[in-house]
Every structure is written in C-alpha cells, then in structure tokens.
N, C-alpha and C positions, 0 to 999 in steps of 0.2 A: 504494500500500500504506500503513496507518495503521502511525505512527509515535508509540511512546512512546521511542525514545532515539534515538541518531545514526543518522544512512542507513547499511548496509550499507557501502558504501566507505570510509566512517570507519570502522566497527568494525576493517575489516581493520588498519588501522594505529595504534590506539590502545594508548595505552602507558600510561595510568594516570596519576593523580592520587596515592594514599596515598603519605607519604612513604618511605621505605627507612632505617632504621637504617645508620649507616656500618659498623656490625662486625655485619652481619648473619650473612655464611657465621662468623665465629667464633664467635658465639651456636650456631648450630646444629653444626659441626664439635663443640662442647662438647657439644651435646645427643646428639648419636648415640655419644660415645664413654661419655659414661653409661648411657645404652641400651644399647650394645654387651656392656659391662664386666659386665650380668645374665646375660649368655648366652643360648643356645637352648633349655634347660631347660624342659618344662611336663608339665602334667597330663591324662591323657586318661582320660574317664570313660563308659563303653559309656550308651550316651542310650538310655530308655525306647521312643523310637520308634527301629526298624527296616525298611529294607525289602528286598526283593528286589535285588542287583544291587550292593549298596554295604551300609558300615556309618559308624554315624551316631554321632557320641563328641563330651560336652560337653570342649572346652580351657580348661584352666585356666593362667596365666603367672603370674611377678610383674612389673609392670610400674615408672617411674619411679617414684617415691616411696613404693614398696612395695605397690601394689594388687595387689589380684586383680583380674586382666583375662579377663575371661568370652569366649570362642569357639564357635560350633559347628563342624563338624570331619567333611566327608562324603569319604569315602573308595569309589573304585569297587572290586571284588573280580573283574570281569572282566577286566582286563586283567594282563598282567603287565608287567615292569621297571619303571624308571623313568616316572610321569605325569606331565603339566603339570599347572597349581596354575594356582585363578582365584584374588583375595582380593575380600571382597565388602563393600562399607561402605554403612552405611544413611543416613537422613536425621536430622535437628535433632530430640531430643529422642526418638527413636523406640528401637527394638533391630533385633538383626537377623534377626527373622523364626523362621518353623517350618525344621524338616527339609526337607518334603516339596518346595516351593523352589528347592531346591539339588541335587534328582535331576537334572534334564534335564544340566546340567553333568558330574553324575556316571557319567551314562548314555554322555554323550559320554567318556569316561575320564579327568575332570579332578578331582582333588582340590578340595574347594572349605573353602574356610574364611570364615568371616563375624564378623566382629569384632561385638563388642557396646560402644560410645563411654561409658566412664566416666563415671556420674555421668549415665546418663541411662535411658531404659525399659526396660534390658536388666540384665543379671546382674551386670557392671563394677563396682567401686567406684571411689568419686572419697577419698580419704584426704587429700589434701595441704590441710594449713591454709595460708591467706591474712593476710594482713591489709587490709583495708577490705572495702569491701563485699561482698558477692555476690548481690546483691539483683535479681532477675527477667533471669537470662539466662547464658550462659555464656562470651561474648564479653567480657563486662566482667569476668569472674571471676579474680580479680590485679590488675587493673588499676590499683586504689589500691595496691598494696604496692610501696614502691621495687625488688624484685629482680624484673627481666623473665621470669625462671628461672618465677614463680610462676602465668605467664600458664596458663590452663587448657588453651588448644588446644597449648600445644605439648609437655604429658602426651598429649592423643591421638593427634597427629600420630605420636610419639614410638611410642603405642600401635601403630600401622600398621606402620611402618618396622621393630617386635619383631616383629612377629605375619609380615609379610615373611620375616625374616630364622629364624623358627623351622621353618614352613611348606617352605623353602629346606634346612634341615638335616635334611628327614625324609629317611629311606631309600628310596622312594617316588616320589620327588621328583624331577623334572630341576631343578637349580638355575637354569638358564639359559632355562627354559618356564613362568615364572609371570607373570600380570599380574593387574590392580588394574580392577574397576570399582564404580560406585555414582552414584545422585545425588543436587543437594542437598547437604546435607552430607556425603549419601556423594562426592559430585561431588569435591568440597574435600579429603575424605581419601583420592579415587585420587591427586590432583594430590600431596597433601604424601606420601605413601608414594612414589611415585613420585621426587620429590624427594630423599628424605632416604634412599633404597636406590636406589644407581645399577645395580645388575644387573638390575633389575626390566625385562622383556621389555616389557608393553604397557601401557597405563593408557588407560581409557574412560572418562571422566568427563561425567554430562550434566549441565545446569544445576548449575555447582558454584556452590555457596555459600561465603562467606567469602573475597573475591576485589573488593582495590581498594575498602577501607571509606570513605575520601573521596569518593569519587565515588559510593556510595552516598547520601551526605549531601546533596550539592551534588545529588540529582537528587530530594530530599526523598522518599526511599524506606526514609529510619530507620520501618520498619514492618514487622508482620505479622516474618519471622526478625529483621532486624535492630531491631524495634524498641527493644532493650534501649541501640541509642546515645544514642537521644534520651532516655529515659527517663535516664540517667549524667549526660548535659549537665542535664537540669532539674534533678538531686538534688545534684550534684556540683561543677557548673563552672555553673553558671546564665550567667555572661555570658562563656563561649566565653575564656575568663584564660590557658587553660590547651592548647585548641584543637590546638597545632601540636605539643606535648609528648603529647598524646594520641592522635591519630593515627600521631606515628612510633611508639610502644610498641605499638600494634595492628600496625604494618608488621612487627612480629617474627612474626607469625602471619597472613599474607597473604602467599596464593598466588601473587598477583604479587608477588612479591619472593622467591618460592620458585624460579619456573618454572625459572629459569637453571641451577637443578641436573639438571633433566632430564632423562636417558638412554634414559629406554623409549618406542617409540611411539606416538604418541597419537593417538585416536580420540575428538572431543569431541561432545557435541549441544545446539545451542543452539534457542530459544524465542525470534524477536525480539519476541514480545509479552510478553514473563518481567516482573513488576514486584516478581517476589518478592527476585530474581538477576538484576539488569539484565545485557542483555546487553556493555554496555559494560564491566561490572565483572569479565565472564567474558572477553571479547576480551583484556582490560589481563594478565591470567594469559598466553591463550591466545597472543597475539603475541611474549611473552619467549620462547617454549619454542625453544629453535634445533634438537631432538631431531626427527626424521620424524613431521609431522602433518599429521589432517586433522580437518577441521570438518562435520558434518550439519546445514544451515540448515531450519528448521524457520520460516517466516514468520507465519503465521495461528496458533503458539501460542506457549501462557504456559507455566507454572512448573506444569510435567504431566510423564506419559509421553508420548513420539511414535512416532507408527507406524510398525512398522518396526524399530524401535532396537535391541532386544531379541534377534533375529536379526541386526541386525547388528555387533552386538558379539560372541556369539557367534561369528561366523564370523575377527572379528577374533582373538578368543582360538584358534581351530582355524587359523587360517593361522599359532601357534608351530609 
C-alpha cells in the first residue's frame, strides 16, 4: 500500500509532537466558565424554508466576546416527548449549509442544529479585536497578541460547547441523547465540543483538522488549510527565533491536547492518503481519547467523503 505518512501500526500508537501548554485544562476550565456564565438564552426565528414533517428556525446566541452566533435549528413535529439532538459543524472557511440537509436526521426524530464558525461563510460574527496580525488565515488569528485568551479557535470551540449546552436546555431535548459530528474543520469542532461539554453522548469526527500543528510542519504539509503557518514563519519569525514559543500557544487550540477531556463516544474516519489532515496528526488527537472508540480506516483515500460514512454515523447517533 503507498504510503505518505507512518504505517498503520505506528499511527495506532502515536502520541504527537505539538507541545502542551503546562496550564492547559486551566486555560480552558476559565474558558467554559465564561461561556457558561452567558447562559442558554437565544433567539429563534421561523426560517423562510419549511417542510413537511419538521420546522426549520434560524438561532441566534451571544457568544464569547459578545457575537452573534448564527445557527440553523431543525426540529421534527412527528414525534412527541423528549428527542435526541445531533450538532452539526462544517469545514474551514465554509457555513453550515441549506435546511433541506438536515431533514433525513429530522425525519429520523433528531433535533438537528448546525453551527455557523464565526468569522467565516456563514451568518457568525467574528467581533473580538487582536492585536498583531490576522493576515490570511484563522489559525494565526491572536497569535501575535500576548493574551492566549485572544486565540481565534478557542471563541469557536467555545462557540460548540454554547451551542451544546443551549441545544441540551431545550424542552424537547433528552439532555443525555445528543452528539456532535462534522469534518475537517467540522472534524476539529466535534473533537473540541466534545471536549469542553462532558455530557455530550457521541462525537463523529472524520478527517478532523486542527490536530498536532508540529507534526504538521515536520511533514512539510504547512499547505492548502494549514498553509497560513508557513506563511507567519516567513512574515513573522523568518529564522524559526521564536519556533518553540509558537507552537506551545497553538497547543492551546489542538485537539490533541484537548482529547483527554473526552467523555462521549467516539466514532472517527480517517483517509491514510489525507495530505490535507495527515493522518498522523488525526491519530496524535485520536490515541489520547481514553472515552469508548473506534476508528473507520479508509486506505486508498485522501481528505474527501468515504463510502459508507454517512450511514454510518447515523446509525451511530440512533444507537443513543
């Protein structure tokens, strides 16, 4: 079998390169309790599109640093009591999609909710000023400002983990029958919701992105998502000065370094031809989780859909 990263036997046991901040969980313990401290409050607004079987409401939140955090919001109308809740996160740079999408789920009797990532093709605002750059990319976005607080992904993360915990307070709702999928970037935001909301029942994450940024580097794969690191090192640190103090401030927003919080099941799907989201960088996440998981090995693809998947996450959310 061709090989762009480690054999298979390695992946299984690879633990990652990016450094770990020493006060990581208290970085984040601070993060959820300002998140928390908004409450479950939002806004729900009967959406233009309708269909048979279910009703279709844009959400509206405030999110960390005062945004408005854009949601779609499908509700089925056939069922009665209490339903499970999927939450649904999209890719780098994208939104989350039409209505019509998020029927099969609905049809199944699951609430669905779809976050839209701040500050990017969807409804979101991004509001929090920086200081230094933000010049082509969202990885790097704080990155110059001494407060880690300022890092861009951990407003989204943060974003998931609300959007979880609102989703959770509907009346509607079994608190304890919701999970998280998406890939890509949605991959990364099942993994940190998952993380940072321990009651969250499942999480499906396929090639998640954002996951073990050093060994990114060292596999000279700063390109296409990640290219924004290299692009920082030539603007910013030209001769690598700075290197080891810039990779621990990313490890505040890497998955591996998240996993350990873990509590919901997990069902992941890997590409070992991925050169987008090596699979080495998705293992280094995926080997921290000590929560009940399993992996879908996909050999012969890259950084796609895989056959299959789709149904079976699904079935994963219907075995709540």
């Amino acid at each position: 079998m061709p090989l762009i990263d480690m054999p298979l036997a390695q992946l299984r046991t690879f633990q990652g390169l990016n450094p770990c901040p020493r006060d990581i969980d208290e970085y984040w313990d601070s993060a959820i309790a300002e998140m928390e401290a908004l409450g479950t409050d939002c806004e729900l607004v009967p959406a233009d599109f309708q269909a048979p079987g279910a009703k279709c409401y844009d959400l509206y939140f405030t999110g960390v640093g005062g945004a408005r955090v854009h949601a779609k919001l499908v509700k089925p109308t056939n069922y009665a009591g209490k339903r499970p809740a999927v939450l649904e996160f999209h890719g780098y740079s994208g939104n989350c999609g039409g209505f019509a999408g998020k029927l099969a789920y609905a049809c199944a009797g699951f609430v669905v909710a779809a976050l839209d990532a701040r500050g990017q093709g969807g409804a979101s605002e991004d509001p929090i000023p920086v200081k230094g750059t933000t010049q082509n990319g969202h990885i790097i976005r704080g990155l110059s400002d001494p407060d880690p607080k300022k890092l861009f992904f951990r407003s989204v993360f943060l974003d998931t983990a609300q959007l979880a915990r609102i989703v959770m307070a509907m009346d509607d709702v079994d608190e304890a029958r919701v999970g998280a999928r998406g890939g890509s970037q949605g991959g990364a935001l099942t993994l940190a919701c998952a993380a940072l909301t321990p009651t969250l029942n499942r999480a499906a994450p396929s090639c998640p992105f954002l996951c073990d940024y050093r060994r990114v580097w060292e596999m000279d794969l700063a390109a296409n998502a990640y290219t924004e690191l290299k692009t920082y090192f030539r603007y910013f640190d030209p001769r690598h000065e700075r290197e080891d103090e810039i990779f621990t401030k990313l490890g505040y927003i890497d998955n591996k370094n998240l996993a350990h919080r873990i509590r919901a099941r997990v069902l992941m799907f890997t590409g070992l031809m991925d050169n987008v989201c090596p699979p080495s960088t998705q293992f280094a996440a995926y080997n921290r989780i000590t929560a009940p998981k399993d992996v879908k090995i996909y050999p012969d693809f890259a950084h796609e859909g895989y056959p299959d998947s789709e149904e079976m996450v699904m079935q994963f959310m219907l075995e709540m």
